[in-house]
C-alpha positions in Angstrom: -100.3 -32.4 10.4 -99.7 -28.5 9.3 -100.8 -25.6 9.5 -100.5 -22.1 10.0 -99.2 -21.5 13.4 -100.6 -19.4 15.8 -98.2 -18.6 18.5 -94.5 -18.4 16.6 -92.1 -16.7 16.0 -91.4 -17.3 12.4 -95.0 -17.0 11.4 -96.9 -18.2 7.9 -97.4 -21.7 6.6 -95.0 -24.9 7.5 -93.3 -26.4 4.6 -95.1 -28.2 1.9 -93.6 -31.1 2.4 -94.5 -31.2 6.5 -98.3 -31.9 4.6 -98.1 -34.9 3.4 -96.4 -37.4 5.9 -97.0 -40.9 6.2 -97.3 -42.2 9.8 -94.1 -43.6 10.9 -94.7 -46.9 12.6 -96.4 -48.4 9.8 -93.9 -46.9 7.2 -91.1 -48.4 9.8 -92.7 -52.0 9.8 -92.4 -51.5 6.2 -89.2 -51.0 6.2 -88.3 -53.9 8.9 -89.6 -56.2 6.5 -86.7 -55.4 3.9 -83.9 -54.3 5.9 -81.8 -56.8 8.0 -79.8 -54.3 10.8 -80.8 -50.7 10.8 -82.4 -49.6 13.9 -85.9 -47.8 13.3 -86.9 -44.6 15.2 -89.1 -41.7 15.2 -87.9 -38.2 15.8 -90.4 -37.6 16.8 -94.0 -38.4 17.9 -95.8 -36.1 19.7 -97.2 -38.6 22.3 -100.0 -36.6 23.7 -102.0 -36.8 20.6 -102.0 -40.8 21.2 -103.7 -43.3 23.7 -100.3 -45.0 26.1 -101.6 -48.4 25.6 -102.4 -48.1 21.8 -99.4 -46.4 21.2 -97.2 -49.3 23.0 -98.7 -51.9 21.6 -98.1 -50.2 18.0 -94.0 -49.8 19.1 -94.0 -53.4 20.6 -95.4 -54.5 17.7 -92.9 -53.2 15.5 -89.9 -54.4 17.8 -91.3 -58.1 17.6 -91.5 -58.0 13.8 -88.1 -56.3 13.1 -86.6 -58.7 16.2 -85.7 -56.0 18.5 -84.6 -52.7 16.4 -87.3 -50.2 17.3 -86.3 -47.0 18.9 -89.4 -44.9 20.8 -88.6 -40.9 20.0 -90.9 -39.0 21.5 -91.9 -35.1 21.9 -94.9 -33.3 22.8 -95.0 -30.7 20.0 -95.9 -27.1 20.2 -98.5 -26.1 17.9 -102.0 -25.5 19.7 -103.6 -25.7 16.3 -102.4 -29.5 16.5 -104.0 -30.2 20.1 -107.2 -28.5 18.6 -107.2 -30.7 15.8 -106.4 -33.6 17.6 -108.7 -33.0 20.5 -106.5 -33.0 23.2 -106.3 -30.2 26.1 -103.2 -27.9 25.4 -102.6 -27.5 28.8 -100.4 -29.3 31.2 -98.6 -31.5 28.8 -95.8 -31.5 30.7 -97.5 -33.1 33.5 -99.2 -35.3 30.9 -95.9 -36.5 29.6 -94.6 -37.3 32.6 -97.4 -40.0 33.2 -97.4 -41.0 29.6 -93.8 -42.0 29.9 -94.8 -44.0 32.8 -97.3 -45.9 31.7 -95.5 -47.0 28.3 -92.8 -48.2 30.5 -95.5 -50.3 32.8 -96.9 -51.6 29.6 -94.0 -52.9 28.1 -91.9 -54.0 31.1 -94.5 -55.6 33.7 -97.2 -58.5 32.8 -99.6 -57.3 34.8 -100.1 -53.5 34.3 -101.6 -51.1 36.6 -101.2 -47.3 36.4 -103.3 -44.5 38.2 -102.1 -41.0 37.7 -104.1 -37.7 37.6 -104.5 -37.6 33.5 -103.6 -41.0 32.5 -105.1 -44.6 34.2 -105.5 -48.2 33.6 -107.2 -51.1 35.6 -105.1 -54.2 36.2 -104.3 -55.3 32.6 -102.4 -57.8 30.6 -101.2 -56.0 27.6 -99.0 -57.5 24.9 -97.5 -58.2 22.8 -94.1 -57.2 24.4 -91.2 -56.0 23.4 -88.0 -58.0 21.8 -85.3 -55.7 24.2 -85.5 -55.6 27.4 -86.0 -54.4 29.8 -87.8 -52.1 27.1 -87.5 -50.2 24.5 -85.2 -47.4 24.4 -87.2 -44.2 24.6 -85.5 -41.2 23.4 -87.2 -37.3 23.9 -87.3 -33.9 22.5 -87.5 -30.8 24.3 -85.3 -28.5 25.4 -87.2 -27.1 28.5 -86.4 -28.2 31.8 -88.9 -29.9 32.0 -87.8 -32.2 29.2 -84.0 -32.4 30.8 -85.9 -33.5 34.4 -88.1 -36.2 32.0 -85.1 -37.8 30.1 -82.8 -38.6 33.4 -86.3 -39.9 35.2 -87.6 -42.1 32.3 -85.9 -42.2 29.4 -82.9 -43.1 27.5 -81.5 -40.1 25.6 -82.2 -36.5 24.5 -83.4 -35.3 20.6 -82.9 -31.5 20.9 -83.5 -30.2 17.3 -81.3 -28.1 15.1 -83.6 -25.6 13.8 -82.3 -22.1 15.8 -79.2 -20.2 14.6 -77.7 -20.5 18.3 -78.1 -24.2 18.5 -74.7 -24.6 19.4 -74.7 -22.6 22.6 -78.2 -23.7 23.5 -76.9 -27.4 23.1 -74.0 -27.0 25.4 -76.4 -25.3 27.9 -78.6 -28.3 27.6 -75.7 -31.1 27.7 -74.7 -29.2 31.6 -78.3 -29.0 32.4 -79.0 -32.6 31.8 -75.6 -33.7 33.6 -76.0 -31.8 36.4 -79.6 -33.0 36.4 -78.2 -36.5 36.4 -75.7 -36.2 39.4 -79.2 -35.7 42.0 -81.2 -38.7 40.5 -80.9 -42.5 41.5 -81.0 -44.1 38.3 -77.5 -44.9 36.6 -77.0 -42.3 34.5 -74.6 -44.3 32.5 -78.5 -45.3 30.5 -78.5 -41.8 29.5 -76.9 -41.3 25.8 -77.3 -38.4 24.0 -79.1 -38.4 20.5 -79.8 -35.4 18.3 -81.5 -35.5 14.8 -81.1 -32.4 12.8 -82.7 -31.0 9.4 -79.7 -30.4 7.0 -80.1 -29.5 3.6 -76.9 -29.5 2.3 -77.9 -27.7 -0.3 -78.9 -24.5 1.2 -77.3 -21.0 0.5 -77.5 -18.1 2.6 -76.1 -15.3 4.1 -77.0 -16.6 7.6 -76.4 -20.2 7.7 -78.4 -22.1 10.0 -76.5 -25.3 11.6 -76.6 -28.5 9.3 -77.3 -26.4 6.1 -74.8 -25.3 3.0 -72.6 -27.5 1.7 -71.9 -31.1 2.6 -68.4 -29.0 3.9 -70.4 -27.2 5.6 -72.3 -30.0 7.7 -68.8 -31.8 7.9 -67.7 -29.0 10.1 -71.1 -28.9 12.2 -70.9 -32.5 13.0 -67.2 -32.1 13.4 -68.1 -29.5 16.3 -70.7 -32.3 17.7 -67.6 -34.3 18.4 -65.9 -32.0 20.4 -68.8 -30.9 22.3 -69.2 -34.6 23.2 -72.3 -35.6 21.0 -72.6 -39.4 21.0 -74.8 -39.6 17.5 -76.3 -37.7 15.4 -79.4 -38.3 12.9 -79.8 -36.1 9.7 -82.5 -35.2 8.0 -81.3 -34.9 4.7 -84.2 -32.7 2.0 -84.4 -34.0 -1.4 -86.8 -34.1 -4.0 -86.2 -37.7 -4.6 -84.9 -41.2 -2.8 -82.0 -40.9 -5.4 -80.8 -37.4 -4.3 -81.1 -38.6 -0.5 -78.8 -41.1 -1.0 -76.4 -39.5 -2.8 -76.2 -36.5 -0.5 -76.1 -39.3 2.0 -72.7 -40.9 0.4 -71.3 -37.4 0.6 -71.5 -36.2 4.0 -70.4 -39.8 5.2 -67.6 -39.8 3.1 -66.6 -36.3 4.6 -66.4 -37.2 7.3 -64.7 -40.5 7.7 
C-alpha cells in the first residue's frame, strides 16, 4: 500500500513504484519453484496488518516447498493511513508485536499450540504444516526503537534497520551497542543473534547530498566497505531499475567491486 503520509517528515506522495507491489510470499513461492539455493526473505512485512496463524502457515508453507530457505523479515510499519486502511488499531503495536512474535514462534515450533496474551489468543490447536528448519524459521525485524532492539534479543534472530536517513551511519553504530548491550542482560545465547540490514541503493543517483547506498556503484563499494568495518555481518540491496535487465547488471557491478 501507499499513500500520502500524514505524520512525516518528508511529506507528499511515496514513490510510484511503492503502488504497485506484488505480495511477497506468493511472488517468493514463485520463485522457489525455479531457483535451487537462494534463501527467500521479506524486508519487510508489517505483521500487524496480518492474522499470527494465517500468516505462519503462509511462511511455513513456503519453507516446505522451497525445502527449508524461507527467511521471516518482519516490521510493524509507520504510516497510520496504512492501519486505517487495513483496519487495525494504531496504537500499541509495540505491545502487539511482542505477542505476535510469540505466537508465530508457538505455531511453528510446538504441535500443540496454545497462546493467551492481552491482543493476540488461540485455543489449544494443531496448526501445520510446519516448518523445514528447525527449530524454526529464522525471524529477522526492523525498527530502530528500543523497543525493536529489546524484541530482536527476546525473539528473534537478527536486526533490518533501513538505510533511508543521511546519518545512518551513526545511528547504526548506536543501534549495534544498544542491541549488544541489550544482549549481555538476556538469557538466550546471543550467539543466535546476526545482524542483517537491507538498504535501498540506487546506484544511479546524483546529488549534492548523498544519501548512504546511492551514487555510483564506487560509491556503494565504499558504503558497504564501511559496513565491514563497523562489523556488519550481511547486507541486502535494493537495487532501483526500470527493468530485470538493468537490476542485474547493476547487480554484476557492485559485486564485482567489491570482491
Amino acid at each position: 500500500m501507499a499513500f500520502k503520509p500524514k505524520n512525516t517528515s518528508r511529506g507528499g506522495n511515496l514513490p510510484t513504484y511503492y503502488q504497485n507491489v506484488l505480495d511477497p510470499l506468493e511472488t517468493l513461492t514463485f520463485a522457489a519453484a525455479h531457483t535451487d539455493k537462494i534463501a527467500l526473505g521479506t524486508s519487510v512485512i508489517d505483521m500487524l496488518f496480518h492474522n499470527p496463524v494465517i500468516l505462519a502457515r503462509r511462511f511455513a508453507t513456503l519453507d516446505v516447498l522451497s525445502h527449508g530457505r524461507s527467511i521471516c523479515g518482519l516490521g510493524i510499519g509507520w504510516s497510520e493511513d496504512e492501519y486505517i486502511a487495513s483496519n487495525i488499531p494504531y496504537d500499541h503495536r509495540a505491545a502487539r508485536a511482542d505477542e505476535f512474535v510469540q505466537a508465530l514462534t508457538r505455531i511453528w515450533t510446538e504441535d500443540i499450540v496454545e497462546f493467551k496474551g492481552r491482543y493476540y489468543e488461540l485455543p489449544a490447536s494443531k496448526i501445520g504444516p510446519k516448518p523445514i528448519q528447525k527449530p524454526r524459521i529464522p525471524i529477522y525485524l526492523a525498527g530502530f526503537s528500543p523497543n525493536t532492539f529489546s524484541r530482536v534479543v527476546k525473539y528473534a534472530d537478527g536486526w533490518l534497520p533501513s538505510a533511508d536517513r543521511l546519518d545512518f551511519f551513526e545511528h547504526l553504530t548506536d543501534g549495534i551497542k544498544t542491541l549488544k548491550e541489550q544482549r549481555k542482560r538476556e538469557i538466550r545465547n546471543p550467539e543466535i543473534i546476526t545482524l542483517t540490514f537491507p538498504f535501498h541503493a540506487d546506484p544511479h543517483k546524483d546529488g549534492t547530498e548523498r544519501p548512504p547506498f546511492s551514487g555510483t556503484v564506487d560509491d556503494v563499494r565504499d558504503d558497504l566497505k564501511r559496513l565491514k568495518e563497523i562489523g556488519v555481518d550481511h547486507a541486502i540491496l535494493q537495487l532501483i531499475e526500470p527493468d530485470l535487465n538493468g537490476v542485474i547488471d547493476t547487480a554484476k557491478q557492485v559485486s564485482k567491486s567489491v570482491k
